[in-house]
C-alpha positions in Angstrom: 133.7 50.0 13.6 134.5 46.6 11.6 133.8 44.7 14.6 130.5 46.1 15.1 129.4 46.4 11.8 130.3 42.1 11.8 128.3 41.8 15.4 125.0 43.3 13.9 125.4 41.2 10.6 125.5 38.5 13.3 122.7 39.0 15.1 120.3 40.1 12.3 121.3 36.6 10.0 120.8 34.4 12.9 117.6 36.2 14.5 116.2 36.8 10.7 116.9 33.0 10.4 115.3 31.6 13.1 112.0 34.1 12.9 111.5 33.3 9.4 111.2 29.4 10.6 108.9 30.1 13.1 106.7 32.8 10.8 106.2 29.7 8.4 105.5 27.2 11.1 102.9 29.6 12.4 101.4 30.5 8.7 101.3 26.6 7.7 99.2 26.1 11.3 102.0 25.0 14.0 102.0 27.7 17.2 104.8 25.6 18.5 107.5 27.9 18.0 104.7 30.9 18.9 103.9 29.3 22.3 108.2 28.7 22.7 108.8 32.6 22.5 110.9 31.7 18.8 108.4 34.3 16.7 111.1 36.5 17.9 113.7 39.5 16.5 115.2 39.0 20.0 118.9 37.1 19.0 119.1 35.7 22.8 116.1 33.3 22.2 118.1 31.9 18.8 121.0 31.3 20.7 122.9 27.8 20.2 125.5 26.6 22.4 127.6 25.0 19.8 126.3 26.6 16.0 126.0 29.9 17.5 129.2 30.5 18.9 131.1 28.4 16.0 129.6 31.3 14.0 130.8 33.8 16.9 134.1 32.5 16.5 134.0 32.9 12.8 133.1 36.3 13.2 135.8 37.2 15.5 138.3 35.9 13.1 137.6 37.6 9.9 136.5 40.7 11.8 139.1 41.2 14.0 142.0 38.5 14.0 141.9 39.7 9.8 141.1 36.2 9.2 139.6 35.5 5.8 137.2 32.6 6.6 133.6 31.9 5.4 131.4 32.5 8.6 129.2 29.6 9.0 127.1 28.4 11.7 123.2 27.8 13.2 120.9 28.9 15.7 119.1 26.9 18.1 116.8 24.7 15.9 113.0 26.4 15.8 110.9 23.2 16.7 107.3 22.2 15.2 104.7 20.0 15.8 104.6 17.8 12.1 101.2 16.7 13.2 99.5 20.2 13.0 100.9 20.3 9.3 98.5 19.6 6.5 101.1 18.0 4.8 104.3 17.9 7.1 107.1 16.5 4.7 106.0 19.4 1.8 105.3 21.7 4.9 108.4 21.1 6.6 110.4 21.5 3.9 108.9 25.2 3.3 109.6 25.7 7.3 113.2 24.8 6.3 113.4 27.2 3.4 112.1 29.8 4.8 115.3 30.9 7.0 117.7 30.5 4.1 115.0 32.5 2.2 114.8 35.3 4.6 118.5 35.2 4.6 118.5 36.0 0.7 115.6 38.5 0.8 117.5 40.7 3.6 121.0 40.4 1.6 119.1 41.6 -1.7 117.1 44.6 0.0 120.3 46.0 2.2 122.7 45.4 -1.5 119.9 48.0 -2.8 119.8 50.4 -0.2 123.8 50.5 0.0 124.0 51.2 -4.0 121.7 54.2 -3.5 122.9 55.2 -0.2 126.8 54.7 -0.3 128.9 56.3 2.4 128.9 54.7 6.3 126.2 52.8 4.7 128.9 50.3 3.2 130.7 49.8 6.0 127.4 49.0 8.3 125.9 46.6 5.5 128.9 44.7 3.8 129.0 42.3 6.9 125.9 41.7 7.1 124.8 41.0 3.3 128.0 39.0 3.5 126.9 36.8 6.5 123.5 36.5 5.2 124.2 35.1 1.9 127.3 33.1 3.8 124.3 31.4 6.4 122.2 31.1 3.6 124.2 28.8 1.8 125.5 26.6 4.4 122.6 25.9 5.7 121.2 24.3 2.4 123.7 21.8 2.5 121.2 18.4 2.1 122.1 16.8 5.5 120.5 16.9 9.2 120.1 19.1 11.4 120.9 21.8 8.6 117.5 23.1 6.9 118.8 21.9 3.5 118.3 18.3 4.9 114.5 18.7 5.8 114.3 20.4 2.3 115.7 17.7 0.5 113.6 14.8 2.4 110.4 17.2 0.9 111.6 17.0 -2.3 112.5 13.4 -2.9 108.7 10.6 -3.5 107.3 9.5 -0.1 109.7 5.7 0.1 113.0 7.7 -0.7 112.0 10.3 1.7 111.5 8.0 4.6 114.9 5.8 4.0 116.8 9.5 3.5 115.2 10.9 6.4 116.8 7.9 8.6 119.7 8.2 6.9 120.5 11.5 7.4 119.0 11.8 11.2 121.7 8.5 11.7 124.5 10.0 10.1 123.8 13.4 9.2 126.0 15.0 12.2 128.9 12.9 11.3 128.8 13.9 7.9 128.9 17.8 8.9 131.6 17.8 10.8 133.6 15.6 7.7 132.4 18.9 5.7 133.4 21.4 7.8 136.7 20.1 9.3 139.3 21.2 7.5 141.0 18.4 5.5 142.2 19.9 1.8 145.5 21.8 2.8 144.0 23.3 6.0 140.7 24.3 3.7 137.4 22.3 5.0 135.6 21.0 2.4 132.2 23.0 2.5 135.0 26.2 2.0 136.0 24.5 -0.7 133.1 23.6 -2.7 130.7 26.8 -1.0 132.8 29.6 -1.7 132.8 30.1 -5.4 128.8 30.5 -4.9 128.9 32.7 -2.0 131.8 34.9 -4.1 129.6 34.8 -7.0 126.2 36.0 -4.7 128.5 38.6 -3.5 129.7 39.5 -6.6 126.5 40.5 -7.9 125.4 42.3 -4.8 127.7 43.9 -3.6 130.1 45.0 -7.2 
């Protein structure tokens, strides 16, 4: 049952995720990721060789190998057309929060529903408020191809945001996998310094 209840948390954080992109890239006047089939709750469209089944594996170990590692990951990156954007580095950013976002939103809404409903409810939800508040997080790390990059390009004045944008599209990958391989007595680094806020997120939802 643990192992299901961990496999739908998958599917809905990475399939909420990716939707949620594509919903804002629509609304702000892109139909790329319309036209690409990624305005989707289908998971198999989201599907990324490498984030995807990192996250998989994840998943596999705290669910059923007992485990107790933060599940991190991404989905096959939703893609957008800047040049139908008003204002693509303010819009882009907004496409970028908007997974994270929808991440937080479902987390909140199923923490409610289990504190009034209880019972099986619990053991269906846990995993996945737990992996949405875990993918969440992660993902607003400030460096490509995460979407906290994108939304810290938007947030930084036009020159900065150009020279960080290089940056972070040069070295950005490299930088990642420094975060997430693990280096601090067999603890990775974005374990280390993302899992006191991901404790304290679940310790107000899910207390």
């Amino acid at each position: 049952m643990e192992l299901i209840s961990w496999l739908l948390a998958f599917a809905v954080a990475i399939t909420v995720h990716e939707a949620a992109h594509a919903w804002m890239s629509d609304r702000l006047g892109d139909p790329t990721a319309r036209l690409m089939g990624r305005l989707s709750l289908n998971p198999i469209v989201h599907y990324d060789p490498v984030g995807t089944t990192m996250l998989l594996i994840l998943v596999f170990m705290r669910a059923v190998l007992n485990i107790p590692v933060i599940p991190f990951g991404w989905a096959k990156p939703v893609q957008f057309d800047p040049y139908n954007l008003k204002n693509p580095r303010r819009d882009s950013a907004l496409i970028s929060l908007a997974g994270p976002s929808s991440n937080i939103l479902v987390a909140v809404l199923l923490s409610i529903l289990v504190r009034f409903a209880g019972g099986f409810l619990i053991t269906l939800f846990i995993p996945v408020i737990v992996l949405n508040v875990a993918l969440a997080i992660f993902n607003l790390i400030p460096v490509h191809p995460l979407d906290g990059g994108k939304i810290f390009v938007g947030l930084l004045p036009p020159d900065q945001a150009r020279d960080a944008d290089i940056f972070l599209h040069r070295w950005g990958i490299f930088i990642l996998f420094l975060l997430i391989f693990p280096t601090f007595g067999g603890v990775s680094p974005v374990s280390l310094f993302l899992s006191p806020i991901i404790n304290f997120l679940l310790g107000v939802l899910v207390r």
